[in-house]
SEMIKE-672002 format. One record per residue: chain; residue in one letter; x, y, z of N, C-alpha, C in turn; residue number from 0. Coordinates in pm, 1 decimal. Each point is the difference from the previous one (the first is absolute). Layout:
% SEMIKE-672002
<site A, a, <X, Y, Z>, <X, Y, Z>, <X, Y, Z>, NUM>
...
This chain:
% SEMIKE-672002
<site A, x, <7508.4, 6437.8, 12341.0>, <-7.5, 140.4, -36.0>, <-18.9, 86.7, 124.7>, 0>
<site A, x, <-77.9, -44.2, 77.8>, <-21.0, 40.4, 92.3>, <105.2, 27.4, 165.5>, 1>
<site A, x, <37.4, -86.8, -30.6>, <153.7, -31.8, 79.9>, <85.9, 73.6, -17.0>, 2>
<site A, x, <49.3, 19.9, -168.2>, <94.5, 70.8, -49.2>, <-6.4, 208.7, 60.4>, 3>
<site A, x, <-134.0, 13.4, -57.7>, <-64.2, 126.1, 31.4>, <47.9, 32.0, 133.2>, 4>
<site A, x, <-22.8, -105.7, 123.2>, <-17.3, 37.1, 123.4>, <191.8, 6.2, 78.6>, 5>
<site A, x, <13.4, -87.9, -77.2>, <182.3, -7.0, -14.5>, <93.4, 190.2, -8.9>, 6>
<site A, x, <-79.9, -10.3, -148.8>, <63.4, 116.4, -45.9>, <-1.4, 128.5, 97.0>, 7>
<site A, x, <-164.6, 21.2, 80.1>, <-19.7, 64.0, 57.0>, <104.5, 18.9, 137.5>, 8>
<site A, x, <18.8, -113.9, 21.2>, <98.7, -12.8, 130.8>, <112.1, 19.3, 20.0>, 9>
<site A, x, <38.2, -10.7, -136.3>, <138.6, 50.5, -46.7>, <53.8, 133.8, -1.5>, 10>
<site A, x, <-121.7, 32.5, -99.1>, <24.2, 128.9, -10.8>, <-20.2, 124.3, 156.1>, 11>
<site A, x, <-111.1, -77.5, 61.3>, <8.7, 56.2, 173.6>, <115.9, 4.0, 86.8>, 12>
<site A, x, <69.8, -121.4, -27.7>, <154.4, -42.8, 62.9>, <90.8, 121.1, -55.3>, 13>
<site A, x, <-24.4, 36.9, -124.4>, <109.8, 76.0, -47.1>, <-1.5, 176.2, 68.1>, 14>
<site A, x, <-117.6, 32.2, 36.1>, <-55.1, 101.7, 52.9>, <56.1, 18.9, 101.8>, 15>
<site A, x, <138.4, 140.7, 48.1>, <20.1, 7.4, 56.1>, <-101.9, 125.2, 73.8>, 16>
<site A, x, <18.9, 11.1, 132.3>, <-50.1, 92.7, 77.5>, <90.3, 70.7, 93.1>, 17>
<site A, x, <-4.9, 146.5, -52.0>, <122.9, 80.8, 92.1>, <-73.4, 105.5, 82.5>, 18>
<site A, x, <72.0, -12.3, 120.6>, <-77.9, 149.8, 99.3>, <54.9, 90.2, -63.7>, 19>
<site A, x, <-108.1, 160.9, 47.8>, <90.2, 98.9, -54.3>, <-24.1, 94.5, 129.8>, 20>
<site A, x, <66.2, 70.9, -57.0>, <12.7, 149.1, 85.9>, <-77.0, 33.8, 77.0>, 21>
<site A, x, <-86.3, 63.1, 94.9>, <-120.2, 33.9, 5.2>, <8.1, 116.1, 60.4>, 22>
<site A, x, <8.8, 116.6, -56.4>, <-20.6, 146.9, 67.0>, <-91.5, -3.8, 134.8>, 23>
<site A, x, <0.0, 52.5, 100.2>, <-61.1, 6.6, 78.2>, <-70.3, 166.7, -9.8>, 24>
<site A, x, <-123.5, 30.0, 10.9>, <-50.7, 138.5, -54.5>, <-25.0, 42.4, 211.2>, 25>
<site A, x, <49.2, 93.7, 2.5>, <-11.1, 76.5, 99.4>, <-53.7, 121.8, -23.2>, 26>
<site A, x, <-111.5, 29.0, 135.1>, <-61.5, 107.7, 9.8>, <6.2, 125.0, 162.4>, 27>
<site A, x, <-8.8, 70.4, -19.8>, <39.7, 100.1, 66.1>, <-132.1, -11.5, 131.4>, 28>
<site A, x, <-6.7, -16.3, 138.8>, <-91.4, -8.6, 73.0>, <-22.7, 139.3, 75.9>, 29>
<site A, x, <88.3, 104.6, -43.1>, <2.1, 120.8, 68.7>, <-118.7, 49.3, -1.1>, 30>
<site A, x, <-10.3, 142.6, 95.0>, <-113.6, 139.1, -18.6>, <77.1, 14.7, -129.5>, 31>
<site A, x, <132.7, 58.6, -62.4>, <28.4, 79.6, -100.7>, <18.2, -119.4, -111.3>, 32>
<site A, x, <-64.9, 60.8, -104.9>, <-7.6, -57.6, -113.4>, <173.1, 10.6, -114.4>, 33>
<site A, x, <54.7, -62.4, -23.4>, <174.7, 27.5, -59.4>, <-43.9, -14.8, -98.7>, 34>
<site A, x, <48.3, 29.0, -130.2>, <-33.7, 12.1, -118.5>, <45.0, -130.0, -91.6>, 35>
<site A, x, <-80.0, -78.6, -98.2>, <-11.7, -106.9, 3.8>, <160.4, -45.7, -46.9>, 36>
<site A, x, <87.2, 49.9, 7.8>, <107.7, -41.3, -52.0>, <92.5, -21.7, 155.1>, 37>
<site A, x, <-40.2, 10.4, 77.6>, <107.5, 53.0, 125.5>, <-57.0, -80.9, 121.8>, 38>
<site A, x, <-19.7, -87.6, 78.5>, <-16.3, -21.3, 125.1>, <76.2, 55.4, 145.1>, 39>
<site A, x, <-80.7, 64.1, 96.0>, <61.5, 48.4, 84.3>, <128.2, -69.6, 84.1>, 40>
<site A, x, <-26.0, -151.6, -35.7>, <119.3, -67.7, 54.8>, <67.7, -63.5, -119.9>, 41>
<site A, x, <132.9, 52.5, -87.6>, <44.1, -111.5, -137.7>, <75.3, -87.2, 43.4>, 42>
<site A, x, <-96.0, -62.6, -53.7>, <10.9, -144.4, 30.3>, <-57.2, -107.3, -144.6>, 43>
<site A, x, <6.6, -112.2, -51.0>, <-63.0, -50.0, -52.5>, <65.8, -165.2, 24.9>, 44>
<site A, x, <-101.4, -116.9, -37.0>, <-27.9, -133.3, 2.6>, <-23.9, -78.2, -87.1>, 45>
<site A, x, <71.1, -115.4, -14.8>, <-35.5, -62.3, -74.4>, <-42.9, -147.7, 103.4>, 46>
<site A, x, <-22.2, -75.9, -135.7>, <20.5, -178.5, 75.2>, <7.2, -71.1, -122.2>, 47>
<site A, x, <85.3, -79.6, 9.3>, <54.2, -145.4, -98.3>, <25.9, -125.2, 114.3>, 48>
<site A, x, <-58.9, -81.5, -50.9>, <-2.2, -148.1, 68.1>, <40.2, -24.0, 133.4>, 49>
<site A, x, <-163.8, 84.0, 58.4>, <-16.0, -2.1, 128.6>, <133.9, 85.2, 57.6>, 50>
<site A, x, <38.7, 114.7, -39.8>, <138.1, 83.7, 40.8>, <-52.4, 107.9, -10.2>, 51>
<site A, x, <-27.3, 107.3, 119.2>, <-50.5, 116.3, 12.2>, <121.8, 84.5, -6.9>, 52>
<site A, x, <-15.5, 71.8, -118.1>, <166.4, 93.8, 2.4>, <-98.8, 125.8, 27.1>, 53>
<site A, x, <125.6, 118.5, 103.1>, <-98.7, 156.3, 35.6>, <141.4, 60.5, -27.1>, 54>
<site A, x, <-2.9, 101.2, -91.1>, <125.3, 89.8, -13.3>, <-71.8, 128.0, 23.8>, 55>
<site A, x, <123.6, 60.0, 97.9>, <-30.5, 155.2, 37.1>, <68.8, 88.9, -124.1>, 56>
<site A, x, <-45.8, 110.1, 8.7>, <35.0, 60.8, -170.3>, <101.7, 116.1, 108.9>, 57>
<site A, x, <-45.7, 12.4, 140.5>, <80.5, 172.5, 53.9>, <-17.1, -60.6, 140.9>, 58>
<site A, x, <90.2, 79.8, 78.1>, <66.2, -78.4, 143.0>, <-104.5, 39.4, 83.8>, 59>
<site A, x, <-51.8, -90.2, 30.2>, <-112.9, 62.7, 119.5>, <-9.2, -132.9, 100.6>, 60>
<site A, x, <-88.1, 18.2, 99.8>, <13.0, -113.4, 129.8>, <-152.2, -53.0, 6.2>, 61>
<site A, x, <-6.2, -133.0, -68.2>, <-155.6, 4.8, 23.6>, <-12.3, -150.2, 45.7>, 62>
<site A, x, <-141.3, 22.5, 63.5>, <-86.1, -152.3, 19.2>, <-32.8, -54.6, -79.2>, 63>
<site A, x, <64.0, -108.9, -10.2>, <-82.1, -118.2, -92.7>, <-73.9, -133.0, 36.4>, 64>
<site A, x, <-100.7, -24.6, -67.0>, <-114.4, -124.0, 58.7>, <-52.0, -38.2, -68.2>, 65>
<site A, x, <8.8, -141.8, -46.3>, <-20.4, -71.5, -100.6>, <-139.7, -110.5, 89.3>, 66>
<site A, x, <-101.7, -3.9, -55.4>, <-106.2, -73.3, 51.1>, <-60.0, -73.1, -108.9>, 67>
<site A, x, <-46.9, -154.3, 68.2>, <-57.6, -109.0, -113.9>, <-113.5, -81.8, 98.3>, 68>
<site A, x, <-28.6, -126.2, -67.7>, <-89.3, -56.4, 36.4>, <37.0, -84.4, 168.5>, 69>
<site A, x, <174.1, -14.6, 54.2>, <29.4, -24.0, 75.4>, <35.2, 146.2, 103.2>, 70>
<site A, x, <-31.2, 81.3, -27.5>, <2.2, 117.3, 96.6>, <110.8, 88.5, -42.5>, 71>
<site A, x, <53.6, 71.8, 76.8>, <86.3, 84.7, -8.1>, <153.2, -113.5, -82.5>, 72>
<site A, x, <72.0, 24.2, -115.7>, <91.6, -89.8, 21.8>, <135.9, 37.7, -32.9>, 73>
<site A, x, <-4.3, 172.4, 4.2>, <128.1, 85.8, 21.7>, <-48.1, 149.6, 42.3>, 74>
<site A, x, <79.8, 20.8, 82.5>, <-23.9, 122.7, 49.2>, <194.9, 43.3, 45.3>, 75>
<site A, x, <40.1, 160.0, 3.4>, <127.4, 8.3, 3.1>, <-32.2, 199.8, -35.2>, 76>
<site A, x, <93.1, 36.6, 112.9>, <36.8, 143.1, -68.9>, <90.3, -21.9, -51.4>, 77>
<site A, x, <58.6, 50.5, -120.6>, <113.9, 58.8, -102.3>, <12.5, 97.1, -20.6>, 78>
<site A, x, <130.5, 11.5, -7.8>, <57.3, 169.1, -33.7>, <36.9, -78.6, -102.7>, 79>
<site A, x, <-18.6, 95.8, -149.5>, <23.0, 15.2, -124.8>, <122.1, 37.0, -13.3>, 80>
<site A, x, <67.6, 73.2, 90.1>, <99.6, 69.8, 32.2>, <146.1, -125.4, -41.4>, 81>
<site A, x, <-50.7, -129.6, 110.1>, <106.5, -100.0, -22.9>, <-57.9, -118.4, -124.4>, 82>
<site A, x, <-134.6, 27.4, -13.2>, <11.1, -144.0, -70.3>, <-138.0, 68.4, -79.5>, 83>
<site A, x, <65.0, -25.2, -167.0>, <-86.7, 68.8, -123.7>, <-134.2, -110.3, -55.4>, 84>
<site A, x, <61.2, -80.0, 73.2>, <-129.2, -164.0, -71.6>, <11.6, -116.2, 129.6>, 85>
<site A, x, <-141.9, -91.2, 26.2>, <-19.4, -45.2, 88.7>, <-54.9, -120.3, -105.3>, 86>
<site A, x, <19.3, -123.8, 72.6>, <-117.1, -135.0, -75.2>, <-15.4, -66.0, 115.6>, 87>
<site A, x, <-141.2, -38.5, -33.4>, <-71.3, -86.0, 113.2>, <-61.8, -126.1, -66.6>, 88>
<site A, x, <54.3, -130.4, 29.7>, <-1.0, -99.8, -76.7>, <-193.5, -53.9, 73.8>, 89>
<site A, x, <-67.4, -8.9, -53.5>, <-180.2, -48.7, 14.5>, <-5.9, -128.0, -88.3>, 90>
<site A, x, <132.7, -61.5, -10.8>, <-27.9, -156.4, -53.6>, <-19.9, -68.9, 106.0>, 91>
<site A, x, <26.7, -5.8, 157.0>, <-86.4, -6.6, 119.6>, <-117.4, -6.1, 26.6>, 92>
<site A, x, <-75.9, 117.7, -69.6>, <-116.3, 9.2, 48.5>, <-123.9, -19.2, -114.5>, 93>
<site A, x, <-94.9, 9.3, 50.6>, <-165.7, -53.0, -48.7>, <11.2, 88.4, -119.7>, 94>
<site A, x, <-53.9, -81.4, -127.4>, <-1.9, 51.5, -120.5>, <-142.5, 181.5, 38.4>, 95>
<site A, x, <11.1, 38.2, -84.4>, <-139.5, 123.0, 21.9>, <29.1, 122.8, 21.2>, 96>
<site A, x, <-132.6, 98.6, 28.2>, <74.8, 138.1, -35.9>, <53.8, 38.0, 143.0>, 97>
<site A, x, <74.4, 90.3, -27.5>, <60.3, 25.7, 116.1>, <64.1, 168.8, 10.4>, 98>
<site A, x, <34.4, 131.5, 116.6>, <-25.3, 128.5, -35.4>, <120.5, 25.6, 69.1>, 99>
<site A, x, <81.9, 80.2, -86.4>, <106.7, 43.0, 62.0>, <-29.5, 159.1, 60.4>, 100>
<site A, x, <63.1, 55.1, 87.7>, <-24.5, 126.9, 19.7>, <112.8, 34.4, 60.9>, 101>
<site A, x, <24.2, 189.9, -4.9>, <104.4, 89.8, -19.6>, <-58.3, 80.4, 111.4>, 102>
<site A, x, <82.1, 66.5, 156.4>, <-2.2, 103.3, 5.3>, <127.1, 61.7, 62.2>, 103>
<site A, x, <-5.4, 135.2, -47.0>, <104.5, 58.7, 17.2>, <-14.9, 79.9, 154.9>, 104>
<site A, x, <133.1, 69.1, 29.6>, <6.9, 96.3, 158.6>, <-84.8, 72.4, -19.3>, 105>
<site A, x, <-42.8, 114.6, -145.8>, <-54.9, 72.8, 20.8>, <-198.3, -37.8, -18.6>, 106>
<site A, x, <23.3, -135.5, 30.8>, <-174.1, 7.0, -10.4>, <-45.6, -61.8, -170.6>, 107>
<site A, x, <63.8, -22.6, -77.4>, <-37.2, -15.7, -161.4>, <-44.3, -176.6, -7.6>, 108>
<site A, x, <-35.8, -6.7, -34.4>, <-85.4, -180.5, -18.6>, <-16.1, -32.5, -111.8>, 109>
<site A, x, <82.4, -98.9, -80.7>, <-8.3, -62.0, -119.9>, <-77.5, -95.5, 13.1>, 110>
<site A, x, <-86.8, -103.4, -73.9>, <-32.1, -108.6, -30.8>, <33.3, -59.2, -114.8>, 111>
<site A, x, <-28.5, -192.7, -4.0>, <-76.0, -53.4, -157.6>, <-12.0, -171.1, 78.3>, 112>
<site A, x, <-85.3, 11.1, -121.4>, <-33.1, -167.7, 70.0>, <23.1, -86.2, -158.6>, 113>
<site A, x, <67.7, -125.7, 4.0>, <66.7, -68.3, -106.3>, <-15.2, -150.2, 87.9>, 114>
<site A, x, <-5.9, -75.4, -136.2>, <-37.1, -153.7, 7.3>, <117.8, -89.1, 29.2>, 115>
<site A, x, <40.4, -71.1, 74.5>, <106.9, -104.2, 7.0>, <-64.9, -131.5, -45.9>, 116>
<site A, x, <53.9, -13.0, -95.4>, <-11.8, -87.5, -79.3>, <104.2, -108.3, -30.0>, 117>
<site A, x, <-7.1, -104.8, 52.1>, <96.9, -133.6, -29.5>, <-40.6, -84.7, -106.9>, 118>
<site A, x, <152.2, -23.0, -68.3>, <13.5, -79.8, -128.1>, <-25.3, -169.3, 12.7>, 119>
């Protein structure tokens, strides 16, 4: 009886799949001026799916980007939005944990967020 129970259990665990999902990345504005909560001074937004840092620019602008984790700096790059609307930075490389991307633009504007890399 006891066997059976512990069987079933294992089975039914086996059948359990597990899928990554999406993971919004929440960015915050590091400026003096406060943008209104719908708008960041640099548009921009982030995601990450299986260890894949996607950054899409929403409007053409030229900015710094710097991606930092538990192994240090492990992308850094200016982009003009101008030529290229979405960027991915593959962190299946690097040390599972949190890790902080950051935004700044010519004129001085500083995005942040800090998000978990997490391996399956």
């Amino acid at each position: 009886m006891k066997k059976a129970f512990l069987l079933m259990i294992a089975i039914q665990l086996g059948l359990v799949s597990i899928e990554a999902s999406d993971v919004k990345i929440e960015l915050k504005s590091n400026g003096k001026s406060r943008p209104s909560q719908f708008e960041l001074p640099i548009p921009v937004h982030a995601d990450i799916y299986n260890s894949v840092l996607g950054i899409y620019f929403e409007k053409a602008k030229q900015v710094f980007v710097l991606v930092s984790g538990p192994d240090g700096v492990v992308y850094q790059r200016e982009v003009t939005s101008e030529t290229e609307k979405s960027i991915y930075v593959d962190l299946a490389q690097y040390q599972e944990g949190e890790y902080t991307i950051y935004f700044q633009d010519a004129e001085g504007n500083e995005v942040s967020g800090d998000f978990l890399n997490e391996k399956e």
